[in-house]
LOPANU-135005 format. One line per field, with one value per residue (C-alpha): residue number from 0; residue in one letter; x, y, z. Coordinates in steps of 0.1 Angstrom, whole numbers, m for minus. Example, Ala and Ser with C-alpha at 12.3 -4.5 7.8 and 13.67 -1.06 7.14 Angstrom:
LOPANU-135005
seq (0|1)
type (A|S)
u (123|137)
v (m45|m11)
w (78|71)
END
This chain:
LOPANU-135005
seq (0|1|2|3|4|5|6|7|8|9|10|11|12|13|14|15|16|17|18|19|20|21|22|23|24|25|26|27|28|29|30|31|32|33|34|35|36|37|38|39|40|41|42|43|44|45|46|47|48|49|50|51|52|53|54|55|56|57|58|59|60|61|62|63|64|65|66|67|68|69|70|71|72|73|74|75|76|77|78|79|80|81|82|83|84|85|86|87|88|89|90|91|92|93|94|95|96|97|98|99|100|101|102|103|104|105|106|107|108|109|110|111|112|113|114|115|116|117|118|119|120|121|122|123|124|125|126|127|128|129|130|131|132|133|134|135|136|137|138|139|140|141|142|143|144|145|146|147|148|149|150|151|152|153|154|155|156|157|158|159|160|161|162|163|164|165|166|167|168|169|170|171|172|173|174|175|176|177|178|179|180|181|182|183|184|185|186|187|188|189|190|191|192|193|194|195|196|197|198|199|200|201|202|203|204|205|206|207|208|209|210|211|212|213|214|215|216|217|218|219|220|221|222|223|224|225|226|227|228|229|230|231|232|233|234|235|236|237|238|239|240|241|242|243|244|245|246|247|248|249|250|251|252|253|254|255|256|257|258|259|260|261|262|263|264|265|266|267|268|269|270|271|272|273|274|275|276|277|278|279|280|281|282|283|284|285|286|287|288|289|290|291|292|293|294|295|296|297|298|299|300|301|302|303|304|305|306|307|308|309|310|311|312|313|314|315|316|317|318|319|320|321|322|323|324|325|326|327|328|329|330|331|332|333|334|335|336|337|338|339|340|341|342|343|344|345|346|347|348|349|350|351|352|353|354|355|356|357|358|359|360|361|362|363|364|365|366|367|368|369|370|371|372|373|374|375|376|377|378|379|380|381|382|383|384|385|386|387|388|389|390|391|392|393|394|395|396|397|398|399|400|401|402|403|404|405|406|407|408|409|410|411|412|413|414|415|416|417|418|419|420|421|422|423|424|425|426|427|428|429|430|431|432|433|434|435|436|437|438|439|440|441|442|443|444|445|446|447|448|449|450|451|452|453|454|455|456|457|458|459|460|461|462|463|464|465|466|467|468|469|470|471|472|473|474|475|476|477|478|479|480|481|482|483|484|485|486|487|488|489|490|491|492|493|494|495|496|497|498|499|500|501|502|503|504|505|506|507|508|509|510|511|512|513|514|515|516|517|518|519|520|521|522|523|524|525|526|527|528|529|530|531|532|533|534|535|536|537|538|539|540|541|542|543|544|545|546|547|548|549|550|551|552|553|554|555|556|557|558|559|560|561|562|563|564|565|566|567|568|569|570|571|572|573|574|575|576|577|578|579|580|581|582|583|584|585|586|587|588|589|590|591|592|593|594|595|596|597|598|599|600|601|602|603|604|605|606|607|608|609|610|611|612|613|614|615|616|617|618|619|620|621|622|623|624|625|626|627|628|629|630|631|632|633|634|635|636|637|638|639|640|641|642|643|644|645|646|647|648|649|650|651|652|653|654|655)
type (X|X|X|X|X|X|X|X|X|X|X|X|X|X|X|X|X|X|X|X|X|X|X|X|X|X|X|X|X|X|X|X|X|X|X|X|X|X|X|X|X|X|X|X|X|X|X|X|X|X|X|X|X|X|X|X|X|X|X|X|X|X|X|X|X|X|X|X|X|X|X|X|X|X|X|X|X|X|X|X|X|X|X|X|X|X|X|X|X|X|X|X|X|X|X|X|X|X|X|X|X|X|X|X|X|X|X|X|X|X|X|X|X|X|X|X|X|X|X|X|X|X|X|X|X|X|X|X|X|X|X|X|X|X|X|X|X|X|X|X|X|X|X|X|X|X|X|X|X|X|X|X|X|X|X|X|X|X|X|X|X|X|X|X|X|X|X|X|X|X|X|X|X|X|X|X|X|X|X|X|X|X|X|X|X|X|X|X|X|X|X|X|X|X|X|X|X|X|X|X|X|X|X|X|X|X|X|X|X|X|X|X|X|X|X|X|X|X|X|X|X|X|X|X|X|X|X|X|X|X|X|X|X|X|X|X|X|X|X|X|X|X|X|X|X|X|X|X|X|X|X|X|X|X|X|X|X|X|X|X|X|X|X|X|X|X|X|X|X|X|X|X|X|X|X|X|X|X|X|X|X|X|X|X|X|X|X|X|X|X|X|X|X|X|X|X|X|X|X|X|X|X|X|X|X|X|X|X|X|X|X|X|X|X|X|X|X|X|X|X|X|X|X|X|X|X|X|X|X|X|X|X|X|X|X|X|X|X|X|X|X|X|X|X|X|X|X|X|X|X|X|X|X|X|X|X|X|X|X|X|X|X|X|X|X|X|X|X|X|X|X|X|X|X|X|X|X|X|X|X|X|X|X|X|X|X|X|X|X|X|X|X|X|X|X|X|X|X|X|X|X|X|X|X|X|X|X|X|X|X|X|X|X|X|X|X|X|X|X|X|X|X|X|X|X|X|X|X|X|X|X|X|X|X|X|X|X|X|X|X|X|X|X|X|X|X|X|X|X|X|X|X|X|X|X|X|X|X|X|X|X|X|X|X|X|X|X|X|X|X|X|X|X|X|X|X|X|X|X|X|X|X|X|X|X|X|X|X|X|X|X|X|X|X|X|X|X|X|X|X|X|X|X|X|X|X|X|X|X|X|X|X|X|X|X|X|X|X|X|X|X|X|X|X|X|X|X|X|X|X|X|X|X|X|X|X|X|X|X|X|X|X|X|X|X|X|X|X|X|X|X|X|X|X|X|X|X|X|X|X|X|X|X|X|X|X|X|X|X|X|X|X|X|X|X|X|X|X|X|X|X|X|X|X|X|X|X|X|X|X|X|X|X|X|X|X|X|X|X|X|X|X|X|X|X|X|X|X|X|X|X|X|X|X|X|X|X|X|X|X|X|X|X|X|X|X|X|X|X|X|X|X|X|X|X|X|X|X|X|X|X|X|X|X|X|X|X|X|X|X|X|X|X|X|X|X)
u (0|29|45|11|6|42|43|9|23|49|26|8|39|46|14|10|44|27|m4|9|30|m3|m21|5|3|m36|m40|m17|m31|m68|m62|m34|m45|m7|3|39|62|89|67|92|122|106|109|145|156|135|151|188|177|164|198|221|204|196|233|259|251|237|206|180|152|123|140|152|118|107|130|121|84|73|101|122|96|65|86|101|64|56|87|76|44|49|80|77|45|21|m4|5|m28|m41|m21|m12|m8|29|37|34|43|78|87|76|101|125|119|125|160|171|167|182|214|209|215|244|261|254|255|280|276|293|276|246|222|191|182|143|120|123|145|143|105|81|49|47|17|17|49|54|73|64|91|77|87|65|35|42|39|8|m9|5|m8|m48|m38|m31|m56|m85|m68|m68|m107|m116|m92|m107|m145|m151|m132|m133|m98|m108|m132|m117|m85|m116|m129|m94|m92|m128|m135|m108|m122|m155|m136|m117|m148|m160|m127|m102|m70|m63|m27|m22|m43|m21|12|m7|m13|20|33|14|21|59|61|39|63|92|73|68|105|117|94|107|145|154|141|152|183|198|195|194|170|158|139|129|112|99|78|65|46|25|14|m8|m24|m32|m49|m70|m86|m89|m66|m93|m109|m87|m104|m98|m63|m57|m74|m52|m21|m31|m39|m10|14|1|1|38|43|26|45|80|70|52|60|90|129|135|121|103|81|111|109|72|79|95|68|39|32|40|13|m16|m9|m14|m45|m58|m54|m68|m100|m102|m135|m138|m116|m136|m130|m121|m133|m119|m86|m76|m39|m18|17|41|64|94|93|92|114|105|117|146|158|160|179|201|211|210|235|258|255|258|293|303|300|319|350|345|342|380|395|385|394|375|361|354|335|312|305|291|269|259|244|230|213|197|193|167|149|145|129|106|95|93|65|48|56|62|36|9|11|16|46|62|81|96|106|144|126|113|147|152|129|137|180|164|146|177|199|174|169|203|193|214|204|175|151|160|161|121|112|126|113|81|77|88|62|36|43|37|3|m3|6|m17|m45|m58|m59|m77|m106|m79|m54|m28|m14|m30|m12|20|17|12|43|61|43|58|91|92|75|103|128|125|108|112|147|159|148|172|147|160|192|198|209|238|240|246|233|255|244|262|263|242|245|232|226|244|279|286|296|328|345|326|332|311|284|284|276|247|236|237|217|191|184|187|157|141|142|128|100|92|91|74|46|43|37|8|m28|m20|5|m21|m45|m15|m14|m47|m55|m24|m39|m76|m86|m123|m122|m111|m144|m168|m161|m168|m130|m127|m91|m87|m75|m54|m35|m31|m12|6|20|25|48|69|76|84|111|126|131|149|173|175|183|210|223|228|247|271|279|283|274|239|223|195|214|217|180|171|139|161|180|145|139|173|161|128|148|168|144|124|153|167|136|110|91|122|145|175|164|163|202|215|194|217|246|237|232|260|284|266|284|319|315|302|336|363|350|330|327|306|281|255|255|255|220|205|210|195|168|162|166|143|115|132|123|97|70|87|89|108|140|173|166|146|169|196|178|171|213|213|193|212|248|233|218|252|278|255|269|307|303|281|307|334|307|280|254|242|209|202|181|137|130|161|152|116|106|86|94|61|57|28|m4|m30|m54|m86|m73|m56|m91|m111|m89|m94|m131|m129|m109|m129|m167|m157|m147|m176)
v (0|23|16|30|60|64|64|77|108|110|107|137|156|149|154|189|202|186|201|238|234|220|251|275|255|255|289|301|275|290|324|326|289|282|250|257|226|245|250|226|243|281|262|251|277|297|269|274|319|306|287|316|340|319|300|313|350|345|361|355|326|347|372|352|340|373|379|349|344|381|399|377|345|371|395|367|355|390|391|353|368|403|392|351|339|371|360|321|310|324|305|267|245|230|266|274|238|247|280|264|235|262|279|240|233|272|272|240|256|290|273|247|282|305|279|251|216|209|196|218|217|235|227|220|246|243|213|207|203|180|159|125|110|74|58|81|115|139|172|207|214|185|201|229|224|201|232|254|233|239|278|282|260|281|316|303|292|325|344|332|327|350|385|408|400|365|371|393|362|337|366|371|335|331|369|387|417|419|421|453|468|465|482|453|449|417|416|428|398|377|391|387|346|343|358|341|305|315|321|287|270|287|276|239|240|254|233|194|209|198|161|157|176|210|189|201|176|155|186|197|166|159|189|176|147|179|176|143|164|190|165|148|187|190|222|242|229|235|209|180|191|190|160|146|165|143|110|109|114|87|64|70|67|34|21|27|9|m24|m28|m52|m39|m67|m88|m75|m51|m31|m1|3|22|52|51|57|92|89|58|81|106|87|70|106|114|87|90|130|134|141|173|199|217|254|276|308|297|296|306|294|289|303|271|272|267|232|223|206|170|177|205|182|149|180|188|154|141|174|164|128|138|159|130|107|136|135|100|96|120|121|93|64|94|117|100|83|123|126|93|105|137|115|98|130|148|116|115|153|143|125|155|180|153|155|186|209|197|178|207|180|181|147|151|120|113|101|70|59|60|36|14|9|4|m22|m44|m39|m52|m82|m94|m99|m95|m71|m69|m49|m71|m66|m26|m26|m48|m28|3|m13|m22|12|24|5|15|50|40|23|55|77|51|54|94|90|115|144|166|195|194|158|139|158|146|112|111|128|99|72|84|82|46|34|49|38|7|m8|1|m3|m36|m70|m80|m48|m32|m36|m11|3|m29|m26|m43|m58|m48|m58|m33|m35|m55|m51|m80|m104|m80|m67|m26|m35|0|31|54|32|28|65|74|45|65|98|81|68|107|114|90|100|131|132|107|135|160|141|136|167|177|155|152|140|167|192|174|174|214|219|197|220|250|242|212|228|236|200|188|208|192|161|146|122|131|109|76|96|112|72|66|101|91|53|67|93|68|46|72|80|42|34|61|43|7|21|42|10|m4|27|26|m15|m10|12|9|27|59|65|69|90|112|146|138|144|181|194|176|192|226|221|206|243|267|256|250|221|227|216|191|211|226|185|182|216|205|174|187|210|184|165|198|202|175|181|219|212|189|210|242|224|257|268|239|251|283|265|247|281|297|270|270|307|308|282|304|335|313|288|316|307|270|279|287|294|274|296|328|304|296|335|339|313|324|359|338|318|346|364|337|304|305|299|273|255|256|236|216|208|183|212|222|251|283|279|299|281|245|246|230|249|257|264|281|273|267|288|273|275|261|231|225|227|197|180|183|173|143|134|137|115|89|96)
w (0|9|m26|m41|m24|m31|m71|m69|m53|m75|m106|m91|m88|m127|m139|m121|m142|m171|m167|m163|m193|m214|m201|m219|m247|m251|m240|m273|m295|m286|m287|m321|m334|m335|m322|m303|m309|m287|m261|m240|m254|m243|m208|m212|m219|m189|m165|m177|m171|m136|m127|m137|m122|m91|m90|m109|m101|m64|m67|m39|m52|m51|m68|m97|m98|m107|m130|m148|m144|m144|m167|m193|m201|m211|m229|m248|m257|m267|m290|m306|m314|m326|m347|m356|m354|m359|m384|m387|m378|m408|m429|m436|m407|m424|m422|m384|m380|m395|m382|m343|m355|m359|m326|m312|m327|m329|m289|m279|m301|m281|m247|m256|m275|m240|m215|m228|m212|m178|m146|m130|m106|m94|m55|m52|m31|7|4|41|46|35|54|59|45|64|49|23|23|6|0|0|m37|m47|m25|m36|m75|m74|m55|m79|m110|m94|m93|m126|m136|m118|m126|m168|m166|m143|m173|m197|m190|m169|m175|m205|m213|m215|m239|m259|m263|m274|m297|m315|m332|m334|m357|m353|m372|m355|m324|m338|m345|m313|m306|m294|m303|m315|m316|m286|m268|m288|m273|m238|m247|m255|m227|m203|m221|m221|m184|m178|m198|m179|m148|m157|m165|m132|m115|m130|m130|m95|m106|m139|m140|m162|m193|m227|m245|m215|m202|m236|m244|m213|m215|m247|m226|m224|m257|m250|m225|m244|m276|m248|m241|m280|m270|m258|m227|m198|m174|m198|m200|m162|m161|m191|m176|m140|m155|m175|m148|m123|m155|m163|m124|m125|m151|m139|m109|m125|m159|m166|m169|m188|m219|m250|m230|m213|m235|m231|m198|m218|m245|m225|m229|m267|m265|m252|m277|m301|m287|m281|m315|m330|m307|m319|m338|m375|m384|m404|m432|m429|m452|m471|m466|m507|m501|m530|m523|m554|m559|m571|m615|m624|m650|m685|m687|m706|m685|m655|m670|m683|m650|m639|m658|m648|m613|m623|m637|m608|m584|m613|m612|m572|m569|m591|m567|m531|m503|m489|m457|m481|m505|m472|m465|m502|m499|m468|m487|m513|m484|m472|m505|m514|m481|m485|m519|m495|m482|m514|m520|m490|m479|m507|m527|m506|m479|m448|m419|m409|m383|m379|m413|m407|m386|m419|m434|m401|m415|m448|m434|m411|m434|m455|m431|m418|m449|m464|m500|m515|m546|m562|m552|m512|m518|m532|m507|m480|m496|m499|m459|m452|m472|m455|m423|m437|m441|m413|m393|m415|m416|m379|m384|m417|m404|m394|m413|m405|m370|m359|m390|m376|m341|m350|m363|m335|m314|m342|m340|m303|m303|m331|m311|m276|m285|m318|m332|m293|m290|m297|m323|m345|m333|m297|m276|m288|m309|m350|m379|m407|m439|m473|m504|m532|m561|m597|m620|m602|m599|m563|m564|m537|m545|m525|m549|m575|m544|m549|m579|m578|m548|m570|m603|m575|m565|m601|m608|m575|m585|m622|m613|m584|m613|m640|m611|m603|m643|m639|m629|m597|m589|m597|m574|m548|m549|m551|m518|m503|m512|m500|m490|m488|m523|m534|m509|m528|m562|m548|m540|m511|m499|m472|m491|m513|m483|m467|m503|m503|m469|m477|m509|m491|m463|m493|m504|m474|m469|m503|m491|m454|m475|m497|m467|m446|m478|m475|m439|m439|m400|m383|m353|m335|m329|m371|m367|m336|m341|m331|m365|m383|m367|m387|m416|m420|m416|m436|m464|m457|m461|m493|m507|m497|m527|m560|m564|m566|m528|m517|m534|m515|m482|m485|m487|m456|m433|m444|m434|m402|m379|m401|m392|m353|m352|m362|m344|m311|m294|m325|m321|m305|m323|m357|m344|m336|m368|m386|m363|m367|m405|m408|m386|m415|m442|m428|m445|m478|m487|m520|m499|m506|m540|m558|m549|m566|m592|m603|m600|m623|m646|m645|m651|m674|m698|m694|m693|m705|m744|m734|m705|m728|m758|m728|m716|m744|m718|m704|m718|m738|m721|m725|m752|m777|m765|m772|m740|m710|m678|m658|m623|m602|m620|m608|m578|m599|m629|m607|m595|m628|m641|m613|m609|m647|m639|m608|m631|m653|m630|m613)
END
């Protein structure tokens, strides 16, 4: 009995941090409708403030807590919100999902760059008092945050039900120019959300600190247990998220103390909260349609058939000229871009053109290296297969959100990649932990590619192929259906077009990608294990995909070769590590507004060059392809939304 009230207390405990941290999070989410992935990173941030002022520099508690709670945390949310995410709840959900995204891995950068890593601690609350509740002690910091988690749960509801302030925040998502003619200001109860959510983040941070430790990810993605809260109060009703918040921690409690520590079922421990996320989401009623939200997205040109397998074969020979010339490390750094470059294709498809947010897509990369690995076929035969099973998992992840879109599809996958993480890729059925998987190189009719610079350039004709396929689709009827269920999925349900299927197989064929790249990856490395795969290494990706361009193949190559240069830059200046994660973190939330990225500024230099220099590099090298209006071929921006949908109601009657 003793052992009960014990963990039961200590569930309690956790699920009052949790549930503070879930308020924040709905009360921005209901009054901006922007769903903030670094919630947990605002408080990591807020709890690293809180040490330094509290331990490095001396200051009283109370006072730091001032500092902290009442000055830096809100007028960081009110800079978020007048200068990042102002006006992102208008727009696509992949778009505030993005620039959050951005915020996430941009902050964990700004704390390892201002507070580098060395051992810290934060003492609890009134560390010498506590009650004894039979058996069972209980400290004062524990008392002291479960009472503070049914404060702020009772000054929220009384905020925002019963004061004019509180109204006015409902009002501002709801209409927000009927609430300016009744002369509110709806920016400015958006800056007041934010800087209320910021300093219950910073709170919840503060508050799990002493347990969990100054810890750059641990505490980060602890908070984002608050997330399963939050989904089981369909992030607007307060009670069900204290309720959730509650629930959740005497659950994970519960299951440290009586589930195994050994066997097959040892990593479900860590995977609970990731579990009832995904049971919450899955249980979430049917999403609706919203309306009046036709907001084409100008894509970056898409390039006629000939133009591409132009430029494919130039980057073809490149890697050939590379691949003659570099050394055995080297040349595993340019496979290693090949092998993101093609899961970034992955995501121009589901992304850049179907308008959805994965943000777990390296795990299906982990998929694809697995079956690879398991079952030793290395041949072309073992590489469809494993891209196959990879591409059914994708669709077995979609399939029991079906009914939702947007920001539910995104969290399922955040749940996934948790689950395949802790669990799955963990386990001694898959790789063990910190076990590794053999996995021989590919072979092509029968003849074994043994050199790695060959592998290589079979890697680079893979994106190559990737890549065209990617284009010639999007040149077709379904890539127009593609943008126009990006633009407005309203629009595509009035002319009759069940979407819901057709986003199962969009997911099923990204997933599908991203695990042909995971197979020949595995082939590459001869050894992986788990940590290859980790669901942090898909955050960077997804930034990366955005800023140079998450809508065009050549953004997918450049995005590549990014992340490939981040760990080589991070270890020859590891002071600068930190700082390199915060600006791509921040120039992601720069250029999360424009998915064309840092592509289709290249591609307008190039243009310029090409019209001024194109006749003499073309006389040295005569593969490239001639300019649009000598070749004869097109070269077509985005079609307009209308048009997109007149095809493909077309299309759709006379199927019908």
């Amino acid at each position: 009995m003793s052992t009960i009230v014990s963990f039961t207390i200590l569930g309690l405990f956790t699920g009052a941090a949790y549930a503070i941290a879930a308020s924040g999070l709905v009360l921005t989410y209901t009054t901006t409708r922007v769903f903030n992935i670094a919630h947990g990173a605002f408080g990591m941030v807020m709890a690293f403030a809180f040490w330094d002022f509290s331990q490095r520099q001396g200051m009283p508690t109370w006072l730091a807590l001032v500092l902290v709670l009442g000055v830096v945390a809100p007028g960081t949310g009110w800079l978020v919100q007048r200068f990042v995410t102002r006006g992102l709840g208008e727009g696509p959900v992949s778009v505030s999902l993005v620039v959050t995204v951005g915020l996430f891995v941009g902050l964990i950068g700004l704390a390892q760059y201002v507070w580098p890593p060395e051992p810290r601690t934060l003492p609890p609350f009134l560390p010498d008092r506590g009650v004894a509740i039979g058996d069972t002690y209980v400290t004062a910091h524990q008392v002291i945050t479960i009472a503070l988690s049914a404060v702020v749960a009772a000054a929220l509801y009384l905020l925002l039900n019963r004061t004019r302030i509180g109204t006015a925040m409902r009002a501002s998502v709801d209409n927000p120019v009927l609430l300016r003619l009744f002369g509110g200001n709806p920016d400015r109860v958006a800056s007041l959300a934010w800087a209320i959510g910021i300093s219950l983040a910073a709170l919840a941070g503060i508050l799990l600190t002493p347990v969990i430790g100054l810890s750059y990810y641990d505490l980060t993605l602890l908070v984002i247990n608050a997330y399963a809260a939050a989904m089981l109060g369909r992030l607007t009703s307060l009670p069900l998220t204290f309720l959730g918040a509650m629930g959740l921690g005497i659950l994970q409690s519960f299951s440290v103390a009586y589930l195994p520590t050994e066997g097959s079922l040892a990593g479900l421990r860590a995977v609970v909260p990731a579990l009832f996320l995904f049971v919450v989401i899955v249980a979430m009623p049917q999403a609706q349609l919203r309306i009046g939200q036709v907001r084409g997205i100008v894509s970056a040109p898409v390039p006629s058939l000939r133009r591409s397998g132009g430029w494919g074969a130039a980057l073809l020979g490149l890697v050939l000229v590379l691949a003659a010339a570099m050394s055995d490390s080297d040349l595993l750094l340019v496979g290693t871009a090949a092998t993101y470059a093609m899961v970034m294709l992955s995501l121009v498809l589901l992304t850049g053109y179907g308008g959805h947010v994965s943000l777990a897509q390296f795990t299906f990369a982990g998929v694809g290296a697995l079956a690879y690995a398991k079952l030793e076929e290395p041949n072309l035969y073992g590489l469809l297969v494993s891209a196959l099973i990879a591409a059914g998992v994708g669709a077995l992840v979609a399939l029991p959100v079906l009914r939702l879109t947007g920001l539910y599809l995104a969290l399922s996958t955040l749940a996934f990649g948790v689950l395949m993480d802790k669990m799955v890729f963990q386990a001694e059925f898959a790789f063990g932990y910190n076990g590794a998987l053999h996995a021989e190189r590919l072979s092509l009719l029968g003849r074994s590619i043994s050199s790695l610079s060959g592998y290589v350039v079979v890697m680079t004709v893979f994106f190559v192929l990737m890549g065209m396929a990617l284009l010639v689709l999007r040149r077709g009827v379904l890539g127009r259906l593609l943008i126009a269920m990006r633009d407005s999925p309203a629009a595509c349900g009035t002319l009759g077009l069940d979407l819901r299927w057709f986003r199962v197989g969009l997911f099923g064929l990204s997933a599908g990608m991203a695990g042909l790249a995971g197979a020949l990856f595995a082939g590459l490395r001869g050894t992986i294990g788990a940590a290859d795969f980790q669901l942090f290494n898909s955050l960077p990706l997804l930034l990366l995909a955005v800023v140079c361009g998450v809508t065009s193949v050549s953004g997918a190559a450049l995005g590549g070769v990014g992340l490939m240069l981040l760990p080589v830059l991070q270890g020859s200046r590891p002071e600068l590590a930190g700082l390199v994660f915060a600006v791509l973190g921040f120039g992601a939330v720069a250029l999360g507004r424009d998915p064309n990225g840092l592509a289709n500024l290249a591609f307008g230099v190039g243009r310029r060059l090409e019209g001024r220099f194109g006749d003499t590099v073309r006389r040295v090298v005569p593969v490239l392809p001639l300019p649009r209006d000598r070749a004869g071929g097109d070269e077509t921006t985005e079609i307009p939304l209308m048009e997109d949908l007149q095809e493909v109601g077309a299309h759709a009657a006379a199927r019908g």
